[in-house]
Each structure stands twice: as structure tokens, then as C-alpha cells.
NUPA-718232 format. One record per residue (C-alpha): residue number from 1; residue in three letters; x negated, y negated, z. Coordinates in nm, 3 decimals, decimal comma, always signed. Layout:
// NUPA-718232
<atom i="NUM" aa="ALA" east="X" north="Y" up="Z"/>
...
//
This chain:
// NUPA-718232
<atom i="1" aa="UNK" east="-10,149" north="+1,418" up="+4,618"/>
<atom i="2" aa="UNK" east="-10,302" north="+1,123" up="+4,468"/>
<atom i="3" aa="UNK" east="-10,590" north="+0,948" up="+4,514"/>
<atom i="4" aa="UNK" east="-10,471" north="+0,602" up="+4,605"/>
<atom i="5" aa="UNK" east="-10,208" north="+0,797" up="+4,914"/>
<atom i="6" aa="UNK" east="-10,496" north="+0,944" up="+5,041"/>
<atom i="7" aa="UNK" east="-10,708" north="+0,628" up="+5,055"/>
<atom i="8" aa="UNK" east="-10,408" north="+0,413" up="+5,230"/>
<atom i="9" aa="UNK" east="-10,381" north="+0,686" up="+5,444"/>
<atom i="10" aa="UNK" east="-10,813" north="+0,688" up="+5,567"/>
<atom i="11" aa="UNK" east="-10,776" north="+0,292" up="+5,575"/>
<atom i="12" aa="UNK" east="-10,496" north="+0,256" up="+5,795"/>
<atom i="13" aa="UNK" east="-10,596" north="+0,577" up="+6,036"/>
<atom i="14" aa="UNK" east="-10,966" north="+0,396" up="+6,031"/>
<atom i="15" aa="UNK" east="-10,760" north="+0,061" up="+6,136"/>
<atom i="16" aa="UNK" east="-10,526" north="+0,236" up="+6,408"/>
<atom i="17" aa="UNK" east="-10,815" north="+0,390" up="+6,604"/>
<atom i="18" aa="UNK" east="-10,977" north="+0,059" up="+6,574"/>
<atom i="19" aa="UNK" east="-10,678" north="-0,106" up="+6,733"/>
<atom i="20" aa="UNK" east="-10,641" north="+0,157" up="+6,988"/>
<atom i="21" aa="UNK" east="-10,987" north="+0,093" up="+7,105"/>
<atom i="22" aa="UNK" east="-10,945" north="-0,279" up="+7,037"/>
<atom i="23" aa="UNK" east="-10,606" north="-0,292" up="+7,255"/>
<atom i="24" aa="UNK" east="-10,730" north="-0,052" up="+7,558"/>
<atom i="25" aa="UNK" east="-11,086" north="-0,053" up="+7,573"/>
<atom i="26" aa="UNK" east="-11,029" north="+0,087" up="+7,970"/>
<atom i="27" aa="UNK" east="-10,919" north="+0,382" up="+7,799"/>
<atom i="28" aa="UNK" east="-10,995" north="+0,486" up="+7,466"/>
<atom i="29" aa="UNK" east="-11,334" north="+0,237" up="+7,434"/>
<atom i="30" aa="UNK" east="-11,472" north="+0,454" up="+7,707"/>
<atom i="31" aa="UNK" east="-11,420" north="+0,789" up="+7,523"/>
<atom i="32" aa="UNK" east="-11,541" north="+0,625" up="+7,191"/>
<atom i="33" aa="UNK" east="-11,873" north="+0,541" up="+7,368"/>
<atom i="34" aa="UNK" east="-11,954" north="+0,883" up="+7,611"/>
<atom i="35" aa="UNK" east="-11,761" north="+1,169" up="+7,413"/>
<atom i="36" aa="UNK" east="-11,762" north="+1,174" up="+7,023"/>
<atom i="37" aa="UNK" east="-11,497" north="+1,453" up="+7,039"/>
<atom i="38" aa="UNK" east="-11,244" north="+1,257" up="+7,167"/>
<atom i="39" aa="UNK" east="-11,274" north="+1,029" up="+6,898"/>
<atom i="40" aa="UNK" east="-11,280" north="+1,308" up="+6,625"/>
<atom i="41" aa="UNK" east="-10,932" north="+1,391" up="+6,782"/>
<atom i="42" aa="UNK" east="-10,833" north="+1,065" up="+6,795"/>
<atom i="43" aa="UNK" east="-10,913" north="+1,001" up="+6,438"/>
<atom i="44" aa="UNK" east="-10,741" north="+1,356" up="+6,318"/>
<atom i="45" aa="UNK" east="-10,396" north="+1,323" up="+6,462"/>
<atom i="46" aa="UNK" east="-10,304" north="+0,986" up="+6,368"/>
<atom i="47" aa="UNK" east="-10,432" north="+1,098" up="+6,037"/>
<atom i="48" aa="UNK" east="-10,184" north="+1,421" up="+5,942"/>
<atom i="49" aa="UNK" east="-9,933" north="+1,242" up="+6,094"/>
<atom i="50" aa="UNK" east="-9,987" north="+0,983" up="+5,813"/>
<atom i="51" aa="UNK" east="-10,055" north="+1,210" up="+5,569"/>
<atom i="52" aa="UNK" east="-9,783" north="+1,419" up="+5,598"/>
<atom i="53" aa="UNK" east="-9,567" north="+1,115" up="+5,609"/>
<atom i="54" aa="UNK" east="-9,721" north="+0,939" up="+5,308"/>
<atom i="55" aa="UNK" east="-9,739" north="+1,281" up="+5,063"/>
<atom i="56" aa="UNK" east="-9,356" north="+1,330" up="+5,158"/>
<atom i="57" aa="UNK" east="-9,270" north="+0,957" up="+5,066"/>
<atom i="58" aa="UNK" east="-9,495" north="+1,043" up="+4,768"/>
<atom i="59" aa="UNK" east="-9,325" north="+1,307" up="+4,616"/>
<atom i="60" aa="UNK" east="-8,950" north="+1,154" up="+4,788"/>
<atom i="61" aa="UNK" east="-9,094" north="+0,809" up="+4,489"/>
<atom i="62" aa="UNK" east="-9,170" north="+1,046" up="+4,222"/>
<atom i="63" aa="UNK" east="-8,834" north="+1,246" up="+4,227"/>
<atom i="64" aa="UNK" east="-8,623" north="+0,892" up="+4,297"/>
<atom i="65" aa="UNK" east="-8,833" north="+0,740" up="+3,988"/>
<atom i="66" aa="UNK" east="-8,776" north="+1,062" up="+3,727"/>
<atom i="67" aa="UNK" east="-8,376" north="+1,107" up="+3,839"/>
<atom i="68" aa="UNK" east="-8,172" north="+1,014" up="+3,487"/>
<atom i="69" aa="UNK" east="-7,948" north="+0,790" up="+3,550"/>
<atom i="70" aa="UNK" east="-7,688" north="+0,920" up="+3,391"/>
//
């Protein structure tokens, strides 16, 4: 995997949690602030989910960009 997929993928995980806390701080802003687990989970699901998703559209680019057009 490279470098720059993983990065995308920590920045926008980092900026969906944010949102999610952002959006429904009822909810999620109260876990954030009494139970640092919850947040852990919150941060690790979102991010295989994204990861997964943006190594398969990685290697789905590189075998599109070396087919021969022949």
C-alpha cells in the first residue's frame, strides 16, 4: 500500500469522527469526553472500512493503468 492511501485514509477517518462528534454531540461528544474506548472504536472502524476500500481502489488504478491497450 502506499504511503499517500494510507495518509488520505488517517485524514479523512480523523475528519469523520470529528464530524460525528461535531453533528451529534448528545451522542458521540459525550463518549469522546467520559470513555476514551469508545472513541478508539470509533476511530478504528471507520478506518478499515476506508482502508480496505482505498487499498482495493488502489490496486483496481494500478491494474486499469498497466492493461495494454491492445
Amino acid at each position: 500500500m502506499k504511503l499517500l492511501t494510507f495518509i488520505v485514509v488517517f485524514i479523512s477517518t480523523v475528519c469523520l469522527v470529528f464530524a460525528g462528534i461535531l453533528l451529534f454531540p448528545d451522542i458521540l461528544g459525550q463518549a469522546a469526553t467520559q470513555n476514551n474506548e469508545i472513541v478508539f472504536g470509533l476511530f478504528l472502524g471507520p478506518f478499515f472500512v476506508l482502508f480496505i476500500l482505498g487499498w482495493l481502489g488502489e490496486k483496481l488504478l494500478l491494474k486499469l493503468s498497466q492493461k495494454n491497450p491492445n
